[in-house]
LUMBA-450807 format. One line per 10 residues: their letters; for each residue y, x, z of N, C-alpha, C. Coordinates in nm, 3 decimals. Atoms other than C-alpha are relative to their C-alpha. Example, Ala and Ser with C-alpha at 12.3 -4.5 7.8 and 13.67 -1.06 7.14 Angstrom:
AS	-0.119,0.089,0.000,-0.450,1.230,0.780,0.120,0.090,0.000 ~ -0.119,-0.082,-0.006,-0.106,1.367,0.714,0.109,-0.077,0.073
This chain:
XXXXXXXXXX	0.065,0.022,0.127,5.089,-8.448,20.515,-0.091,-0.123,0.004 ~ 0.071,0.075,-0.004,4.923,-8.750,20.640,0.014,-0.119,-0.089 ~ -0.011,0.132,0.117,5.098,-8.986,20.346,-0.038,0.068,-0.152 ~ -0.033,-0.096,0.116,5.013,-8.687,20.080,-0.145,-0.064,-0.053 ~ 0.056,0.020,0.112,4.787,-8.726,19.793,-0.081,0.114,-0.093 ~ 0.007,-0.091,0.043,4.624,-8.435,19.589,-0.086,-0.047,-0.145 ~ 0.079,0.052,0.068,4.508,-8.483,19.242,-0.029,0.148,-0.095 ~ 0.051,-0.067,0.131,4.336,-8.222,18.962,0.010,-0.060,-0.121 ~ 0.065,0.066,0.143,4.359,-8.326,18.624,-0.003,0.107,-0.123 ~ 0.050,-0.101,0.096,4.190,-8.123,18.358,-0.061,-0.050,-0.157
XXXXXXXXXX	0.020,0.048,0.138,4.106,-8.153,17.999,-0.161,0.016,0.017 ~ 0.135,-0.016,-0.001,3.694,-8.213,17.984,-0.070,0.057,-0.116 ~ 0.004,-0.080,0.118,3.700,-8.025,17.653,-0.048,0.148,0.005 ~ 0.004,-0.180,-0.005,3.717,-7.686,17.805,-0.123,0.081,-0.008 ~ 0.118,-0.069,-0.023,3.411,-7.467,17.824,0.022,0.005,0.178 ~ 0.017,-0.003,-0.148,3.267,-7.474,18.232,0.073,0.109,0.070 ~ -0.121,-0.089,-0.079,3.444,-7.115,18.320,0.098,-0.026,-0.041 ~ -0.170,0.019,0.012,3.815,-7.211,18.150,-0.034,-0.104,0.110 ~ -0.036,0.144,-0.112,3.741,-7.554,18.385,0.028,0.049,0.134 ~ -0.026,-0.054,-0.097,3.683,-7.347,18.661,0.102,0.082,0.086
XXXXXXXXXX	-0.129,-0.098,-0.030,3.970,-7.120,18.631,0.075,-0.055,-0.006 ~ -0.117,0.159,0.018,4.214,-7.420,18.508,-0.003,-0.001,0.146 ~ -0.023,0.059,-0.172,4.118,-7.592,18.874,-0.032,0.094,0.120 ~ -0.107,-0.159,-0.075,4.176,-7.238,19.068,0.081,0.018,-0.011 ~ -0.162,-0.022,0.024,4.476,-7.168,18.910,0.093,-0.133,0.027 ~ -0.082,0.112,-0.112,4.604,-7.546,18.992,0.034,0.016,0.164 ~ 0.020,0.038,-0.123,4.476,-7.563,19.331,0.062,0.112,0.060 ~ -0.058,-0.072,-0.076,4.625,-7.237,19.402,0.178,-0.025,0.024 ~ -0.107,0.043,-0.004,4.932,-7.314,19.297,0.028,-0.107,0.091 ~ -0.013,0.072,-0.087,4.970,-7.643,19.499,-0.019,0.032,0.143
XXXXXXXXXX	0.006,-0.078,-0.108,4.890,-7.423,19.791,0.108,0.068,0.030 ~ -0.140,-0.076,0.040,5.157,-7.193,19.727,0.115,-0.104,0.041 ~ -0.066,0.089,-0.046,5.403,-7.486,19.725,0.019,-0.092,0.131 ~ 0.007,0.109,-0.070,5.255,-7.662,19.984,-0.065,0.075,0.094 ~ 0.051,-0.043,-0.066,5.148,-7.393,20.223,-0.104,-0.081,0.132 ~ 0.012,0.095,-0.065,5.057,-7.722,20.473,-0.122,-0.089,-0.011 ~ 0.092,0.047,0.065,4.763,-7.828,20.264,-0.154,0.078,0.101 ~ 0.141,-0.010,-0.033,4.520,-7.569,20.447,-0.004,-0.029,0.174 ~ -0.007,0.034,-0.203,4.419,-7.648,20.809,-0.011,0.128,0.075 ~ 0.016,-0.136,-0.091,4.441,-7.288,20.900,-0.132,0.073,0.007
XXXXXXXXXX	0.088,-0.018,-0.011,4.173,-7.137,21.042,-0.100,-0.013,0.074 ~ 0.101,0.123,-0.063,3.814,-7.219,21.209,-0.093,0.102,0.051 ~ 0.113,-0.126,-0.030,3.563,-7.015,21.393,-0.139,-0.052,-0.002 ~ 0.184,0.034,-0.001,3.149,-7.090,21.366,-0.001,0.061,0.143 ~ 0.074,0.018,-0.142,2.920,-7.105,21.680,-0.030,0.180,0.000 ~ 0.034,-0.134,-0.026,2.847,-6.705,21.571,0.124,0.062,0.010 ~ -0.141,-0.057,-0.010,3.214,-6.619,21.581,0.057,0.076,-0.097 ~ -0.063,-0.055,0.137,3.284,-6.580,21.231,0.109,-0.096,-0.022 ~ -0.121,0.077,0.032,3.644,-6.668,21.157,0.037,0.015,-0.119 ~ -0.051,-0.020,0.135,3.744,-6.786,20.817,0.127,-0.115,-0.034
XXXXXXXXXX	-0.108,0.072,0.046,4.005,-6.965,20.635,-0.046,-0.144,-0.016 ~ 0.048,0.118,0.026,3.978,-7.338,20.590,0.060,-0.040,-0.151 ~ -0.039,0.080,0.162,4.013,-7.544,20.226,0.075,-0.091,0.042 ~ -0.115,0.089,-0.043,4.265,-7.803,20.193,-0.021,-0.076,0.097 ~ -0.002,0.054,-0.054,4.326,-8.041,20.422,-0.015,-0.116,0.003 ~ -0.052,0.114,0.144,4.347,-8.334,20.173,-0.130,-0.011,-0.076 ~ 0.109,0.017,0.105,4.064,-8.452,19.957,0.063,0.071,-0.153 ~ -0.041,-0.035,0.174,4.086,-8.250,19.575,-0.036,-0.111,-0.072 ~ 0.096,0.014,0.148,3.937,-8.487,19.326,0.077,0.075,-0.113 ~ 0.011,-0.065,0.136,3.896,-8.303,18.987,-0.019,-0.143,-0.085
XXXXXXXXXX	-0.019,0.117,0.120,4.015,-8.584,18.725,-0.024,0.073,-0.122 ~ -0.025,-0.031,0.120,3.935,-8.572,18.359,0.104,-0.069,-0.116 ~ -0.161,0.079,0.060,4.242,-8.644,18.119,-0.034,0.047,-0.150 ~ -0.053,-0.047,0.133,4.248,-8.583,17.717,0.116,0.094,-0.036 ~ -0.119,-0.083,-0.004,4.505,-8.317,17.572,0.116,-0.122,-0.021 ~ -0.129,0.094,0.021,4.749,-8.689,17.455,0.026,-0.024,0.162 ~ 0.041,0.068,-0.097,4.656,-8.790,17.808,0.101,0.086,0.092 ~ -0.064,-0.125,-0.032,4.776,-8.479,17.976,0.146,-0.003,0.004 ~ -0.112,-0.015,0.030,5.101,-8.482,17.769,0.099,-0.170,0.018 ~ -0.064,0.156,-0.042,5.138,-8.858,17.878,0.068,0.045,0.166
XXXXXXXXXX	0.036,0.017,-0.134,5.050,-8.730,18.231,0.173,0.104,0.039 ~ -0.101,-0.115,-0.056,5.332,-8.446,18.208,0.141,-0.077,-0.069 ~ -0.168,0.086,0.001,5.616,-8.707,18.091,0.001,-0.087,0.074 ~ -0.011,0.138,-0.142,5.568,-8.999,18.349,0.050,0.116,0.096 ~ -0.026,-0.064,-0.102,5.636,-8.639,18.583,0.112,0.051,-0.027 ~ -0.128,-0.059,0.005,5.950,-8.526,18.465,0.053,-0.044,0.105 ~ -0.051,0.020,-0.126,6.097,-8.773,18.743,-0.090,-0.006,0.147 ~ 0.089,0.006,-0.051,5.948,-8.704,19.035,0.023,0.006,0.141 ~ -0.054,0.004,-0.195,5.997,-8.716,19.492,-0.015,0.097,0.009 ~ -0.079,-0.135,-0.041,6.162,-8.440,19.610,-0.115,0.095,0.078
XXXXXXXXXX	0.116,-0.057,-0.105,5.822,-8.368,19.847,-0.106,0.015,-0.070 ~ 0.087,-0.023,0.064,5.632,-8.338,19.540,-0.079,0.152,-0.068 ~ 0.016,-0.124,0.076,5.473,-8.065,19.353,-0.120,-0.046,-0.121 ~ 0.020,0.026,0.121,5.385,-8.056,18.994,-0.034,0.165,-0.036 ~ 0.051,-0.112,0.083,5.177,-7.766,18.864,-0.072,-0.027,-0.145 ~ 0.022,0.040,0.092,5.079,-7.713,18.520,-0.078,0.117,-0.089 ~ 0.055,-0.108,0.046,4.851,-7.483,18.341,0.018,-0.058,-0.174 ~ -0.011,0.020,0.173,4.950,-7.453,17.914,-0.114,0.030,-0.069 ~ 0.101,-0.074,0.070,4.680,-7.346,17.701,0.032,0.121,-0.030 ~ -0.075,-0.132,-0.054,4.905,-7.069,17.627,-0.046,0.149,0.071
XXXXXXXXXX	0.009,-0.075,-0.078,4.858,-6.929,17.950,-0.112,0.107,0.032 ~ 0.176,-0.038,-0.001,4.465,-6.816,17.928,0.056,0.178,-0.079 ~ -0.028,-0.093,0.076,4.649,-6.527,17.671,0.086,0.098,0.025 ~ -0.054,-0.045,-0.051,4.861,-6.399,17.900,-0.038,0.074,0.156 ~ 0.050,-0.058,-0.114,4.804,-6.142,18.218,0.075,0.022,0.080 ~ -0.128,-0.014,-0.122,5.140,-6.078,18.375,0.081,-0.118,0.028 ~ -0.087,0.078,-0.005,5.355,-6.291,18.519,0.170,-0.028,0.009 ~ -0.151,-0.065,0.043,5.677,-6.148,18.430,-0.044,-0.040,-0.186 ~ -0.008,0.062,0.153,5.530,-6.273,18.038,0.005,-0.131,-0.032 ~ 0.016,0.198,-0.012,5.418,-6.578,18.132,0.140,-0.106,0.055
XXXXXXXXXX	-0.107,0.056,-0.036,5.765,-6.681,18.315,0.051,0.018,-0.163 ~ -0.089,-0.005,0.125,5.909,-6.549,17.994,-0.052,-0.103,-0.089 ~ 0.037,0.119,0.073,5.719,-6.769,17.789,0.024,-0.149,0.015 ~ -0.031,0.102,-0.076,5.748,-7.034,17.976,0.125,-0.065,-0.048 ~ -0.137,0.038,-0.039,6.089,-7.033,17.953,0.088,-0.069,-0.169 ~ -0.003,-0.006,0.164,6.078,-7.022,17.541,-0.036,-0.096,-0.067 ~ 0.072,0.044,0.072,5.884,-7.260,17.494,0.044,-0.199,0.090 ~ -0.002,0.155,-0.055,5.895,-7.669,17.533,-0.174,-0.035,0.017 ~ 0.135,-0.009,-0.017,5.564,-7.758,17.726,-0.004,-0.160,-0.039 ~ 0.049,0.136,0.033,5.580,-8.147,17.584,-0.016,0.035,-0.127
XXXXXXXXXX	0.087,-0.032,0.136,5.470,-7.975,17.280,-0.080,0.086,-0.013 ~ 0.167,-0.057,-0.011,5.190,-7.782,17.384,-0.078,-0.079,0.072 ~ 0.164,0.067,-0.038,4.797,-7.816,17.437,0.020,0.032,0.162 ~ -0.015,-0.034,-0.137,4.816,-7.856,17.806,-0.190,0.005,0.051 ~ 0.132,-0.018,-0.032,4.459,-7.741,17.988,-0.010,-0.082,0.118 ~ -0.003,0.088,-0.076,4.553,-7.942,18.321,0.128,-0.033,0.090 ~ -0.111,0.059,-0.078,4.816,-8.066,18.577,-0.040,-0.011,0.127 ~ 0.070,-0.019,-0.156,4.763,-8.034,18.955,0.106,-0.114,0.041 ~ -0.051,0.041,-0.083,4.897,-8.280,19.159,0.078,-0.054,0.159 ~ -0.028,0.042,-0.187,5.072,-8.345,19.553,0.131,-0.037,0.038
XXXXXXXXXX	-0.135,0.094,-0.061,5.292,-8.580,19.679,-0.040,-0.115,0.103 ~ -0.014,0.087,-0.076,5.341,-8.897,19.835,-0.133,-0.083,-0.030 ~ 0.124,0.032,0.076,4.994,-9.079,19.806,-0.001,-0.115,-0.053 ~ 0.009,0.052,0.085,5.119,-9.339,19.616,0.081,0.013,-0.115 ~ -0.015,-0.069,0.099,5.302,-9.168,19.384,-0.110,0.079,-0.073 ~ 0.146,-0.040,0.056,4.991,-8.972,19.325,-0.074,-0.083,-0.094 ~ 0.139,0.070,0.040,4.785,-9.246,19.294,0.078,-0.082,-0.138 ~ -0.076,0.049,0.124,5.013,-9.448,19.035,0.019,0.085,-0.110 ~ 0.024,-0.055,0.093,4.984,-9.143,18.829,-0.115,0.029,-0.054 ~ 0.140,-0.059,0.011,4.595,-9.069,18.840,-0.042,-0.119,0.039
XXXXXXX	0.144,0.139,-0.026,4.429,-9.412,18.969,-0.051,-0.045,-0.102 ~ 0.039,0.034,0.115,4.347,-9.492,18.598,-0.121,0.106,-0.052 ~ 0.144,-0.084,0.018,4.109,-9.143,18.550,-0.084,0.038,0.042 ~ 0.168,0.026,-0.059,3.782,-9.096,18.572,-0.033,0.155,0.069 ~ 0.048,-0.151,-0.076,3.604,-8.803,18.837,-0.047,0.111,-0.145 ~ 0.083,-0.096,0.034,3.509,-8.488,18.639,-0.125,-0.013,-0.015 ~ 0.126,-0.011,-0.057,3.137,-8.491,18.622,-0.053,0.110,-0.141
């Protein structure tokens, strides 16, 4: 993963807990895909062993909902070593994921309010998609 890339991009619209849950529900996902992302695990000097966070820098980008739906058509084509997650607005209304696949499946997401887009790939594929937005703050 040493040529990989990781990007967040989220709509700065949301209220602070949807932001929070948006970039959880990304970052998990890209985990999922990319099991390779965490460095395993780590022990402290008292011999508490825990899990480690990615491996990879996150930044949390902010994007507009046009921005978003720019961000999720430049990704239709995309390197085979990539991963493309995507949270709908949609999704916040839904609890199972046996509804949400179904929906999913119903629906064209270049015509919904998208809440954000997770990114990981090659790190200049990454960056040629996200080097233009600005950090979260």
């Amino acid at each position: 993963m040493d040529d990989f890339a990781l990007a967040v991009v989220v709509n700065p619209a949301l209220p602070a807990g949807l932001l929070a849950n948006t970039v959880g529900t990304l970052a998990t996902g890209l985990g999922a895909r990319f099991p390779a992302l965490s460095a395993g695990q780590v022990c402290d000097q008292a011999g508490l062993w825990f899990d480690t966070s990615s491996r990879l820098p996150m930044p949390v980008l902010q994007a507009d909902t046009a921005t978003l739906q720019l961000l999720l058509q430049r990704c239709q084509t995309r390197h085979s070593r990539s991963a493309m997650v995507v949270y709908p607005s949609f999704a916040r209304e839904i609890q199972q994921i046996d509804t949400y696949l179904a929906e999913v499946a119903r629906r064209d997401l270049s015509a919904e309010p998208l809440d954000g887009i997770a990114l990981c790939g090659p790190r200049k594929w990454v960056r040629s998609l996200t080097g233009a937005l600005k950090l979260l703050r």
